[in-house]
C-alpha positions, -999 to +999 in steps of 0.1 A: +119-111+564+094-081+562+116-067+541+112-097+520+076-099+522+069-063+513+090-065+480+073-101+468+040-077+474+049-050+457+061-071+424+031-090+426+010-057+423+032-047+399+025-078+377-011-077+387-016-042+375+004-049+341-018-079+335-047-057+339-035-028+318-029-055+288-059-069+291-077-035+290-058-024+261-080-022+230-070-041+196-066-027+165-068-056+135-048-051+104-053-076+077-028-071+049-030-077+015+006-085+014+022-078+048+060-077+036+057-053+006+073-024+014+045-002+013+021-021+033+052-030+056+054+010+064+017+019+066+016-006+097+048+005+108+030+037+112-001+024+126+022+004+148+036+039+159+001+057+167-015+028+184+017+029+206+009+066+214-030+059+220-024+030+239-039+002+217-026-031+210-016-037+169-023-074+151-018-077+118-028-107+096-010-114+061-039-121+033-014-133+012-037-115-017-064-136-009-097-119-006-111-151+011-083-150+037-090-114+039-127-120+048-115-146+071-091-127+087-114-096+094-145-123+110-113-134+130-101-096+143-143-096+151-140-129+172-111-116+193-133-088+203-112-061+182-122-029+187-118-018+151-101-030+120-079-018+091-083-036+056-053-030+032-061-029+001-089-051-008-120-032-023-145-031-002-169-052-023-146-083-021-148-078+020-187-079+022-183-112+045-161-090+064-179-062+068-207-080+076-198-099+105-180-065+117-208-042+111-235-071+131-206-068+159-209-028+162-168-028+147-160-003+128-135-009+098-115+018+077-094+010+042-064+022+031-066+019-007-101-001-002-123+025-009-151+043+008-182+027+004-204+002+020-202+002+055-163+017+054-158+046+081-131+062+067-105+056+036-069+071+025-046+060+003-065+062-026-052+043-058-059+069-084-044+102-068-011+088-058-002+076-091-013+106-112+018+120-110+038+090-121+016+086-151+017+120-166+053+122-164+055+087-184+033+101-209+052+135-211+084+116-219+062+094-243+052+123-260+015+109-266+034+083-293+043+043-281+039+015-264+035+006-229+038-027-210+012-023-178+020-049-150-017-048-133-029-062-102-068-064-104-075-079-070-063-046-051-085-018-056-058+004-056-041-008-086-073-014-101-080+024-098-044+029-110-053+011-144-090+027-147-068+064-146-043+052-169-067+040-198-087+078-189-054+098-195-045+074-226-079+078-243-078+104-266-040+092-274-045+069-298-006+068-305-005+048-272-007+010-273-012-008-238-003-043-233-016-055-200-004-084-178-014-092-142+014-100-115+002-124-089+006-121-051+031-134-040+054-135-072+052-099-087+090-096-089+091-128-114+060-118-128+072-084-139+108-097-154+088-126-172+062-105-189+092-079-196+111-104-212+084-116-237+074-077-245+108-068-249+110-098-277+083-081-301+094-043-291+128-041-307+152-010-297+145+017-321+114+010-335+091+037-313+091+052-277+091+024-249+077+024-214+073-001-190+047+006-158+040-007-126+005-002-111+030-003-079+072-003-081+079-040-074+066-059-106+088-026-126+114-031-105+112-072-116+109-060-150+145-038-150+160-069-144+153-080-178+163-049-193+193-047-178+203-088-186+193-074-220+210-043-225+181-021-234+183+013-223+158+026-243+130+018-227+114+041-199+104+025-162+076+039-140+063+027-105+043+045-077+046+040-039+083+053-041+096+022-020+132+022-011+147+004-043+126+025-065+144+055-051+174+037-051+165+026-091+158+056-097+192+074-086+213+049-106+194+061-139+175+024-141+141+036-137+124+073-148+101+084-117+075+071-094+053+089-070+065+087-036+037+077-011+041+088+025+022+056+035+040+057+071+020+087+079-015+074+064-010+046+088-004+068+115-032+093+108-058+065+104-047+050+135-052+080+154-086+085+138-100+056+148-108+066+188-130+097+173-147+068+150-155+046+178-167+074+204-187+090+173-207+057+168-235+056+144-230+093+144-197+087+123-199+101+090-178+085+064-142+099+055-113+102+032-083+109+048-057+116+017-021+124+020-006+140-010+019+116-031+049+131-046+062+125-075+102+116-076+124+119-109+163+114-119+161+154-119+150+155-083+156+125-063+185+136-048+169+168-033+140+143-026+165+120-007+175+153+013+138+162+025+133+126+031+161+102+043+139+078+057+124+069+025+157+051+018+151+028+047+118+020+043 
């Protein structure tokens, strides 16, 4: 009976102490512009990761690609007493509600593809940089001569930033002609086949050099479905992020390159940064934290694929 006694105590200590431990832990808010795209799914996968390792608890809330829900979600992260808060990948001047009610709450928040500015701690994941790469190569194939069909996504900063870089490398090519049209969120997949399909009607096979972009791979991945219902091979395909059916596009000769981002590990770094940000205080200084894209082609995915066998899985 002792016996008995002693190990009811013992559990119940155990339980106690576990309660106390999870109570104790501090929360790190995520709101997502999009939580199941694959890039944004393996940034928190990798903030998921680091939190594990610091001991932090991980919540993530789906914007849907709403800048309102986004705002809404960060005030809620500030009402659950979060200790700081990841925004992904709104610009910070569509989160000044946000930031607000985080900043008058002593919270810090960090981007990743938001930007630094405003009362942002630290940023990676930078639109422009990562799809430098990814650009130049189109226009190297394009040979400064053509037309392009941008899929654009002007809610996100980082695709935003995307476009600004692609009209500065395009502007003293004035053998380039840019058609733009905006995917939505959710939808981008249909989005980028339906605006192929009606591009592809009044750009004939033949006529001139032919590239399709994404400001990220999905809506160009929605828009090789139309070229392949069609036929057309002529036509060159771009995306950056590198997610998994990129690659996968890319080794089966349906798409040209994008540039791979390693967003796992800019999850994981900013994750990791945040302790330093919230023992630093007011004393923080702002920060960009980038990680160096790479850029993936038919001539090197397969060594790619060697170096990084996860990328297929992600």
């Amino acid at each position: 009976m002792n016996a008995l006694k002693l190990s009811v105590l013992a559990l119940s200590l155990t339980l106690s102490t576990s309660a106390v431990t999870a109570q104790e832990a501090k929360l790190v808010g995520i709101v997502s512009i999009s939580a199941n795209e694959a890039n944004n799914a393996r940034y928190i996968k990798g903030a998921e990761a680091a939190a594990k390792e610091i001991g932090w608890q991980v919540s993530v809330i789906d914007a849907a690609g709403s800048a309102d829900q986004a705002n809404a979600g960060i005030q809620n992260f500030v009402q659950r007493g979060a200790t700081a808060i990841v925004d992904m990948v709104f610009p910070y001047s569509s989160i000044g509600a946000g930031l607000a009610a985080a900043g008058d709450a002593g919270v810090p928040v960090v981007t990743w593809g938001g930007g630094l500015g405003s009362t942002v701690a630290a940023t990676n994941g930078s639109g422009a940089p990562v799809a430098e790469p990814a650009i130049k190569l189109m226009l190297d194939d394009m040979k400064g001569e053509g037309s392009i069909l941008a899929l654009t996504y002007r809610t996100g900063e980082v695709c935003r930033d995307r476009e600004i870089l692609l009209d500065k490398m395009t502007a003293d090519m004035p053998g380039i002609t840019i058609t733009r049209n905006e995917v939505r969120i959710p939808g981008y997949f249909e989005d980028g086949a339906q605006y192929a399909n009606a591009w592809l009607a009044s750009h004939p096979a033949g006529d001139e050099n032919l590239a399709i972009w994404g400001c990220w791979d999905d809506p160009a991945i929605g828009a090789i479905g139309s070229l392949r219902a069609q036929g057309r091979t002529d036509v060159g395909v771009y995306g950056v992020n590198g997610n998994a059916q990129a690659i996968e596009n890319i080794r089966n000769g349906h798409m040209n390159g994008t540039a791979w981002q390693d967003s796992y590990t800019e999850g994981f770094n900013m994750i990791s940064l945040l302790p330093e940000i919230v023992a630093a205080g007011a004393d923080w200084k702002p920060a960009a934290k980038e990680v160096a894209a790479i850029l993936v082609t038919q001539d090197t995915v397969e060594s790619f694929i060697e170096a990084h066998p996860d990328a297929l899985g992600q």
